[in-house]
C-alpha positions in Angstrom: -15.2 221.3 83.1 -14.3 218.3 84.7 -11.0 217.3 85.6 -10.0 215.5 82.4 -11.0 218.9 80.8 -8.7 221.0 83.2 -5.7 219.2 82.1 -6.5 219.5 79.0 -7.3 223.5 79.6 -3.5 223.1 81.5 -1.4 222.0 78.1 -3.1 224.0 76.0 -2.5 227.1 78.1 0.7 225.6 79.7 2.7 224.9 76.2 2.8 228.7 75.0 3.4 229.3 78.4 6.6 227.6 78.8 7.8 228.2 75.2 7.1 232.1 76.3 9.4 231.5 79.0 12.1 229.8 76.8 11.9 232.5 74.5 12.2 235.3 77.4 15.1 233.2 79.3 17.3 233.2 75.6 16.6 237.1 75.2 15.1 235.9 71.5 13.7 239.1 69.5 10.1 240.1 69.5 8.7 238.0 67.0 7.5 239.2 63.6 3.5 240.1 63.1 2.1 241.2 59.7 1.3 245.0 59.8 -2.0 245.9 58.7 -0.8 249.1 57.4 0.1 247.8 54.4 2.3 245.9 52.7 5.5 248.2 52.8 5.2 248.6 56.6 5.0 244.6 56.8 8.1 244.3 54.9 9.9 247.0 57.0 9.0 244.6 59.7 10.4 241.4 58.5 13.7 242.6 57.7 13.8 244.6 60.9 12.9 240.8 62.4 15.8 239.5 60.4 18.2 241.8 61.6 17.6 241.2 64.7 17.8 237.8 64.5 21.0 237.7 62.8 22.6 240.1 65.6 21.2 237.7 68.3 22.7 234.4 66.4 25.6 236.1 65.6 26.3 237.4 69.2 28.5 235.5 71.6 27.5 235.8 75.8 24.3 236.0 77.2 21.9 238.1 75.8 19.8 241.1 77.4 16.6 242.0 75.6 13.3 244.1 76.5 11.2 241.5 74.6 12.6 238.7 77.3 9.4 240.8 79.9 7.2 240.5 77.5 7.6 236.8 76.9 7.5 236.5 80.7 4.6 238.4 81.0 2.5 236.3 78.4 3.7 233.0 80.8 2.7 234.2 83.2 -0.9 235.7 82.1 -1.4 231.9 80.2 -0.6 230.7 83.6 -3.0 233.4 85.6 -5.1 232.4 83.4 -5.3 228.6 84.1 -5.6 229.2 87.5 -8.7 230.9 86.9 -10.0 228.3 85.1 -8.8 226.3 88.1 -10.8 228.7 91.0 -13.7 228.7 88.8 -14.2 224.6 88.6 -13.6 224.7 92.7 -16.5 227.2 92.8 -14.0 230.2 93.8 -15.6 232.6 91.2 -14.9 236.2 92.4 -16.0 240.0 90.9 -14.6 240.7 87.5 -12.4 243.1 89.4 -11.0 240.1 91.3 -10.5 237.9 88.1 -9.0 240.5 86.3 -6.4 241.3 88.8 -5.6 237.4 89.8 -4.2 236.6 86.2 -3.7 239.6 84.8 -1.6 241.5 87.5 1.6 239.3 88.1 1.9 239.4 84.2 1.3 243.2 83.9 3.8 243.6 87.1 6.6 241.8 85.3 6.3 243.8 82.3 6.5 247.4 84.0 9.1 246.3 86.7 11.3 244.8 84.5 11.0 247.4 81.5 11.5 250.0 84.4 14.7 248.3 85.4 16.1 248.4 82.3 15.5 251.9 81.2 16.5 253.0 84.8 19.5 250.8 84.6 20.0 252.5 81.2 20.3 249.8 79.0 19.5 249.3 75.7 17.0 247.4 74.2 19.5 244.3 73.9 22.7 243.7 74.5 23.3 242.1 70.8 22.7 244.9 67.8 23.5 247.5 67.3 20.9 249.7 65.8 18.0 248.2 68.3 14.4 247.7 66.3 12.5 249.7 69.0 14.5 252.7 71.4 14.4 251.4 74.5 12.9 254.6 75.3 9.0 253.7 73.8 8.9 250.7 76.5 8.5 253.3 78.7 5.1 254.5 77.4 3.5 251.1 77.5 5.1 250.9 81.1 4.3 254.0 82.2 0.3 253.0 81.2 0.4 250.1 82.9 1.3 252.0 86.1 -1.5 253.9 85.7 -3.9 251.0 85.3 -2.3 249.4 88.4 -2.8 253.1 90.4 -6.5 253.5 89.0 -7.1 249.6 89.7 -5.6 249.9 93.5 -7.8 252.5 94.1 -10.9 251.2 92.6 -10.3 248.2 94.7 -9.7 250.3 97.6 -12.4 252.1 97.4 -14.7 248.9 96.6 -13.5 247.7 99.6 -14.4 250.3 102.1 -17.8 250.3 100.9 -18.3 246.9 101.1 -17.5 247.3 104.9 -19.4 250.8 105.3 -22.5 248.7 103.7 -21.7 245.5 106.3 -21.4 248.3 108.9 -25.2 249.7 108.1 -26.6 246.4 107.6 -25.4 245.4 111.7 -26.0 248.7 113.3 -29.0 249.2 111.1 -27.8 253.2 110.6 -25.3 255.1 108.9 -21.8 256.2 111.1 
């Protein structure tokens, strides 16, 4: 990829990116996806969509929503993302472990912390209707399984760790301690 190509690789991944963030900064409703359980569910969807959005153009103030860390999160994986692109074109190209964590963890940190807050805080899922699309209370499952990726991925990475220096250990003393 040369560095024409990176830029390139940068607006593509930077333009959802900052339209993510938008999105996140005006508390703007999840948007609406077509279920593929059928055409009832998907129309349960959209209005639930369109109530939402009329709450959150109807509301006067600032407005709180759970979606806002998701829309962060997806910035900042697009971003995480880019820089990858960026370590791999310097020749930086690490374990799959490495990768993973380098664009995947700041987004996956924003998501739990900031879902956490809010349910810990006790706030609802916004700030702007009142019948929320999704209890504030469900963001804690997806929350509470990204902490346990991030415990199982610290002590993978721990572990690789020390036996990377127990195997640099053997291969200077030429024995095992």
């Amino acid at each position: 990829m040369s560095n024409r190509g990176l830029s390139i690789v940068g607006i593509v991944l930077g333009t959802p990116a900052l339209v993510s963030t938008a999105l996140g900064v005006i508390g703007f409703p999840l948007l609406y996806l077509p279920s593929r359980a059928g055409a009832a569910e998907s129309e349960r969807n959209a209005h639930t969509f369109h109530q939402a959005m009329e709450a959150w153009e109807q509301h006067d103030g600032w407005r709180l929503s759970a979606a806002s860390w998701i829309y962060f999160a997806i910035a900042l994986g697009l971003l995480g993302l880019y820089r990858k692109f960026q370590q791999e074109e310097n020749g930086k190209i690490g374990t799959v472990w490495k990768q993973s964590l380098r664009f995947a963890l700041p987004a996956v940190m924003v998501f739990a912390a900031g879902v956490t807050l809010q349910i810990s805080l006790g706030l609802g899922q916004d700030n702007y209707s009142n019948d929320a699309a999704l209890p504030t209370r469900l963001l804690a499952l997806p929350a509470a399984a990204i902490a346990i990726w991030l415990a199982i991925t610290g002590v993978a990475a721990v572990r690789a760790r020390q036996s990377r220096k127990r195997v640099r250990h053997v291969g200077r003393t030429g024995r095992h301690s």
